[in-house]
C-alpha positions in Angstrom: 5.4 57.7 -3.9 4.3 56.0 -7.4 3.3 52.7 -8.0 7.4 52.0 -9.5 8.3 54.0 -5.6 6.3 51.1 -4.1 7.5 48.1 -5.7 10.9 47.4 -3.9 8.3 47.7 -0.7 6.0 45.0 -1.8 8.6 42.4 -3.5 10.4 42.6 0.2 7.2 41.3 1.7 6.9 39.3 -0.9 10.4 37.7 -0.6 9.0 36.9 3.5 5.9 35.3 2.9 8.2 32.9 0.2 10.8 32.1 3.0 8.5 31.8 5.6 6.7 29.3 2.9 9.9 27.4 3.2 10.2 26.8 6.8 6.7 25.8 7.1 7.0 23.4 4.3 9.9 22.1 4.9 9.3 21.4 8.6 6.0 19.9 8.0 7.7 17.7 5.2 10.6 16.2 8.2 7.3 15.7 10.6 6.1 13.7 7.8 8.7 11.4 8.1 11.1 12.5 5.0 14.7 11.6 5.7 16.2 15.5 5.7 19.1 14.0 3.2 16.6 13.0 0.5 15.0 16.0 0.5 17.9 17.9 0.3 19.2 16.7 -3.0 15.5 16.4 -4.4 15.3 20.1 -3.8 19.1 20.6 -5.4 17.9 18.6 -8.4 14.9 20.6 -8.9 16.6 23.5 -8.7 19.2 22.8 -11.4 16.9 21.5 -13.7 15.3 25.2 -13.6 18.2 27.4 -13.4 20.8 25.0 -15.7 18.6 25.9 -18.9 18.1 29.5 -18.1 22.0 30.0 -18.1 22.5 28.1 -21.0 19.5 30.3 -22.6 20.5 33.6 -21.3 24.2 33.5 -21.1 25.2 31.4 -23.5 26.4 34.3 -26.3 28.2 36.3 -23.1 29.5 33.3 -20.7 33.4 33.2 -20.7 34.9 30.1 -20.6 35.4 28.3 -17.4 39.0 27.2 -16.4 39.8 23.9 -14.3 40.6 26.5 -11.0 37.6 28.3 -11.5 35.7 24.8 -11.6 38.0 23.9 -8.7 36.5 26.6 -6.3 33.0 26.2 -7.3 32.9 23.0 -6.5 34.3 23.1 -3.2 32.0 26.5 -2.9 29.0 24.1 -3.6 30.1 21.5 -0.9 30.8 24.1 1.7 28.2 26.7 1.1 25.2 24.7 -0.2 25.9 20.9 0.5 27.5 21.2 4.4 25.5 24.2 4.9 21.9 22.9 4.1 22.3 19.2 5.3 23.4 20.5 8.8 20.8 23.4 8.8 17.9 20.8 7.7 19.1 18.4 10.8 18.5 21.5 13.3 15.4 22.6 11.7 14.0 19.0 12.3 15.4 19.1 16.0 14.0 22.5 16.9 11.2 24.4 15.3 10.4 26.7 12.3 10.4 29.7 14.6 13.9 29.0 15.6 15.1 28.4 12.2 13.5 31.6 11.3 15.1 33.7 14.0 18.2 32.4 13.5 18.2 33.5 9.7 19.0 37.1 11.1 22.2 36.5 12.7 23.0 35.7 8.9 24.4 39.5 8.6 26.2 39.5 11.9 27.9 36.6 11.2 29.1 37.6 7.5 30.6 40.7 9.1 32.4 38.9 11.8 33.7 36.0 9.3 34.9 39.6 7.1 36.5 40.7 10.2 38.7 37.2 11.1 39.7 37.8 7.6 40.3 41.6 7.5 38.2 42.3 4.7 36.4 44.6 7.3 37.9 47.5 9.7 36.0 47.8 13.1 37.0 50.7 15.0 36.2 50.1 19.0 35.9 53.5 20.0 33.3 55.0 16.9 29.9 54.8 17.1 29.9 53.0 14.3 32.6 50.4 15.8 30.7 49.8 19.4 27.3 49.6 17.0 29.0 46.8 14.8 30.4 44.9 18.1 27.1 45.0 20.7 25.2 43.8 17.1 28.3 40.6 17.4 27.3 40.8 21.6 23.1 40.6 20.8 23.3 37.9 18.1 25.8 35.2 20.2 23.3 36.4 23.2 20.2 35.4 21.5 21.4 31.7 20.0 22.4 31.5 23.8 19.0 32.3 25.1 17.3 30.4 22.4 19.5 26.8 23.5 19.2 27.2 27.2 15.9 29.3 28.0 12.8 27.3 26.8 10.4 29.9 29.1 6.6 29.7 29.5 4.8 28.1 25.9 2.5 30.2 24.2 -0.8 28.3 23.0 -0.9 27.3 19.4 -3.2 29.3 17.0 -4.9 26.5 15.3 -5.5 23.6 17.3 -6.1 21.5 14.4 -3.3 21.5 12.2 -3.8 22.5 8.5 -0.6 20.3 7.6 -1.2 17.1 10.0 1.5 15.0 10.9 1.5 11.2 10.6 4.6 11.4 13.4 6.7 14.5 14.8 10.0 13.3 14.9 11.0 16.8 16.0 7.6 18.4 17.6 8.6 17.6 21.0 12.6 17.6 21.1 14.0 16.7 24.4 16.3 19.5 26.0 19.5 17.8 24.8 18.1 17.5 21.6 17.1 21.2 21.3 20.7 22.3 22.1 21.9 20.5 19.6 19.8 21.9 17.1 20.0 25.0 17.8 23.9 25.3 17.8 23.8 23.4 14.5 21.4 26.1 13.1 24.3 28.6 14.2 27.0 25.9 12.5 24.9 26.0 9.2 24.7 30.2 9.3 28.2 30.4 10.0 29.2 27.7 7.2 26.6 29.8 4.9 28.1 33.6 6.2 31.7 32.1 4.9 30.1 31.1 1.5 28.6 34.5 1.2 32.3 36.0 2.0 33.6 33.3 -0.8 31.1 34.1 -3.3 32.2 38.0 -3.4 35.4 37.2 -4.2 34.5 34.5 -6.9 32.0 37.1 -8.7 34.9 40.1 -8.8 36.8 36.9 -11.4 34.0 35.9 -12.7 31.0 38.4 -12.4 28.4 36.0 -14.2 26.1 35.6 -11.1 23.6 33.4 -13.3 26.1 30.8 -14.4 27.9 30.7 -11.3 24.7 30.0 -9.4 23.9 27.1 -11.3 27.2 25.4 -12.2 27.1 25.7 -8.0 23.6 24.0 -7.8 24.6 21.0 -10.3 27.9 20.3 -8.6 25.2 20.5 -5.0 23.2 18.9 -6.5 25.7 15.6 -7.3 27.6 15.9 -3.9 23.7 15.6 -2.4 23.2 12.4 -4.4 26.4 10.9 -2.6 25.9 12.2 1.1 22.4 10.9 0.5 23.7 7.2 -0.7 25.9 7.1 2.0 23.0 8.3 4.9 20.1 6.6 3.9 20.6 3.0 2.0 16.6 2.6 2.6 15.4 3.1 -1.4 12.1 3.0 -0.4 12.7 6.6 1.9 13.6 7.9 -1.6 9.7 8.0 -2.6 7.7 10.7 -3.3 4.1 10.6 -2.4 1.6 13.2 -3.5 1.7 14.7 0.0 3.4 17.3 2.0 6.7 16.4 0.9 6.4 16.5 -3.2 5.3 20.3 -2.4 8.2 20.8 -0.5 10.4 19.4 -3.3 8.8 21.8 -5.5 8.6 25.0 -3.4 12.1 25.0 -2.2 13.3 23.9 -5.5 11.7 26.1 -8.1 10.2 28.7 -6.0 12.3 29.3 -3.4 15.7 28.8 -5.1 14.1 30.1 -8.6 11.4 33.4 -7.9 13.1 34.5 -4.7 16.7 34.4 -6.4 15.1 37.0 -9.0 13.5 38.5 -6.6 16.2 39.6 -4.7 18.6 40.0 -7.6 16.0 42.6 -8.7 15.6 44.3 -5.2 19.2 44.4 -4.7 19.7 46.5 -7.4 16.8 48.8 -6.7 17.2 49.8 -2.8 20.7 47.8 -2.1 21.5 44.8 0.0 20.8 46.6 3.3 17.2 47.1 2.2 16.2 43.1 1.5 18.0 42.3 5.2 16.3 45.3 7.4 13.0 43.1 6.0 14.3 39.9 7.7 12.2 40.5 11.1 8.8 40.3 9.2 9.9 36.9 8.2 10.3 35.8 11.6 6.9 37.3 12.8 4.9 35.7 9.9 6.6 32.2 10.9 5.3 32.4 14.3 2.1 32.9 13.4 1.9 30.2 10.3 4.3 27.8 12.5 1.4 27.8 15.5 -1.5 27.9 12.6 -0.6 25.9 10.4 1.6 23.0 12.5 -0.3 23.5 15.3 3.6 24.0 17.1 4.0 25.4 20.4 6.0 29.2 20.6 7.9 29.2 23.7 9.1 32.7 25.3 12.6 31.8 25.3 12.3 31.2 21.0 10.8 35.0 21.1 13.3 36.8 23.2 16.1 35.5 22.0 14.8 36.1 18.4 14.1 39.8 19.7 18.1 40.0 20.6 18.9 38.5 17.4 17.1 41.1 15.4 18.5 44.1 17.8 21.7 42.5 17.1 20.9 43.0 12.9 19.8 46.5 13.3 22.7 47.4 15.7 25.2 46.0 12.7 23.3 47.6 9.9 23.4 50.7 11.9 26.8 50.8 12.4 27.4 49.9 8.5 24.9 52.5 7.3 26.7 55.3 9.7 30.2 54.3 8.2 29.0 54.4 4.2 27.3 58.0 5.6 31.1 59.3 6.8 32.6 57.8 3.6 30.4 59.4 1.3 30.4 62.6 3.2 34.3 62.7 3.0 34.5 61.8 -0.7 32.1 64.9 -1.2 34.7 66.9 1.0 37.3 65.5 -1.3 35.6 66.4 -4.3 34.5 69.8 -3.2 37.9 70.9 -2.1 39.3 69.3 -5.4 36.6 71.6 -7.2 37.5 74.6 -5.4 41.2 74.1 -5.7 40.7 73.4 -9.5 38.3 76.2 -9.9 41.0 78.4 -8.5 43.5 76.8 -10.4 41.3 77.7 -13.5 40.6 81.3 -12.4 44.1 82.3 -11.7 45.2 80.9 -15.1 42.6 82.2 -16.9 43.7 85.8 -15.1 47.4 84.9 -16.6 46.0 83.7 -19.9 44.4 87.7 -19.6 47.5 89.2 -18.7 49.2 87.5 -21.6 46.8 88.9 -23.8 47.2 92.3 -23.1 51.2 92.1 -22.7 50.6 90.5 -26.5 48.8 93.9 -27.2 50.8 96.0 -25.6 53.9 94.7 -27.9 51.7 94.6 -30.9 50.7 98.1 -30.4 54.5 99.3 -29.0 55.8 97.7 -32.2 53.1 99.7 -34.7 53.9 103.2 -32.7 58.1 103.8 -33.8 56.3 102.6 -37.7 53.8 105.1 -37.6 55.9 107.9 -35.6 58.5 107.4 -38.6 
């Protein structure tokens, strides 16, 4: 394997170590006191101010012109799949922990394919492999948010006992059992909320394939609908402040690095190995955040976060499986198709090409027939 056989390999790790980046920073930023609302739109912001200019740049000579509908859906898009989606999801994370936002991002696949199933954009058939593969991934995933609410289990002692990223105050280092519930089923309400945006956003790109433009026409309208949610949440002006701490590199990471590099990333990697290939990967992401979770915020692993992150990512594979042995059976009877097409055309071809013969020499038999009474005379 070359160095260009490689690369796909190392920009998957790569694409890890970034989101595990985010839920480090971004949790550290919330036990720093920043009001999740704030830095929500900050990141939105950020982000349109880097990708806004690059579609203009880049798309501007191919870009076809967008109607009021189209306009329409992307905004509501936005406000379901970005706005609702991250607010709720940046609630949890402050509730729980970066390990459990971590191990919840691999139900992300199981829950796109059940949302496709509710809306029969995907066939599930009980008694194939491939079927009972798809449903015990559905059965591991709702098992493993389950464990992770009600099963805190034995804690495992932090890494680094003096944090790298101190907090002046953990609002959410030391959640309560109610509290942790709640979190962690709001994680699952943000995935689910998320998966349906994914579902969405398939069906927008087949009307309107540009993926650049449509990104950030989605992160402006976000990024206004933030503003407002964040008016309405916190009145506080001074909560609005960005110091040179924590919380400006949080801004920054999520915004341009996250939302910017790991967006090309992917696009990139997508196109190389396929969409399966990026979310097999997802499990390394969730081992590196337990480790930089307990070094870096000094936070405290508990069995129950482990297990049923274990479930969650048997419940990834299983799906992917059970995807992977469907596309093999597809493929395998389009090749039947094709073959037996070939071999009936081939045939087709021979036997014609045996009449086009025959025709030949009947066309020789009545040129030489007609020469023969000529020359006999």
């Amino acid at each position: 394997m070359g160095v260009d056989g490689k690369m796909p390999y190392v920009i998957a790790v790569i694409i890890q170590v970034i989101y595990t980046g985010m839920f480090i920073v971004s949790k550290a930023a919330f036990n720093q006191g920043m009001n999740t609302y704030v830095f929500i739109f900050y990141r939105q912001a950020a982000a349109s101010l880097l990708l806004l200019p690059l579609a203009i740049l880049l798309e501007r000579k191919n870009a076809r012109s967008l109607s009021f509908w189209l306009l329409l859906k992307l905004f509501l898009f936005a406000l379901i799949g970005t706005t609702f989606s991250l607010n709720v999801y940046n609630v949890s994370l402050k509730f729980t922990s970066a390990t459990v936002g971590s191990a919840t991002s691999n139900s992300m696949p199981v829950v796109t394919f059940f949302i496709a199933i509710l809306l029969r954009m995907e066939v599930v058939k009980p008694r194939s492999p491939s079927g009972i593969a798809k449903l015990t991934g559905v059965a591991f995933c709702l098992a493993g948010v389950v464990l992770i609410a009600f099963y805190i289990g034995p804690s495992l002692n932090p890494v680094n006992h003096h944090r790298a990223l101190a907090a002046a105050h953990a609002d959410g280092g030391d959640a309560t059992r109610g509290t942790w519930i709640k979190g962690t089923f709001l994680m699952l309400l943000a995935n689910v909320t998320w998966s349906l945006w994914i579902v969405l956003q398939a069906a927008l790109l087949k009307e309107y394939p540009n993926k650049l433009l449509v990104t950030a026409t989605q992160c402006v309208f976000s990024a206004v609908q933030c503003f407002v949610v964040t008016l309405v949440a916190e009145r506080d002006f001074s909560r609005w402040q960005l110091r040179f701490d924590i919380t400006l590199l949080a801004v920054l990471y999520t915004g341009f690095v996250v939302t910017g590099v790991s967006y090309y990333l992917q696009a990139w990697c997508a196109d190389m190995k396929g969409p399966v290939f990026l979310a097999v990967w997802n499990p390394l992401g969730f081992v590196f955040t337990i480790f930089c979770s307990s070094f870096f915020l000094g936070e405290i692993v508990h069995l129950g976060s482990i297990l049923g992150g274990l479930l969650l990512v048997g419940g990834l594979y299983s799906v992917l499986w059970g995807k992977s042995r469907e596309h093999r059976i597809a493929l395998c009877g389009e090749m039947n198709v094709i073959d037996g097409a070939e071999e009936e055309r081939s045939a087709k071809e021979e036997k014609d090409e045996r009449s086009d013969q025959e025709k030949g020499v009947m066309k020789q038999y009545d040129k030489v027939a007609a020469i023969l009474p000529a020359e006999q005379a």
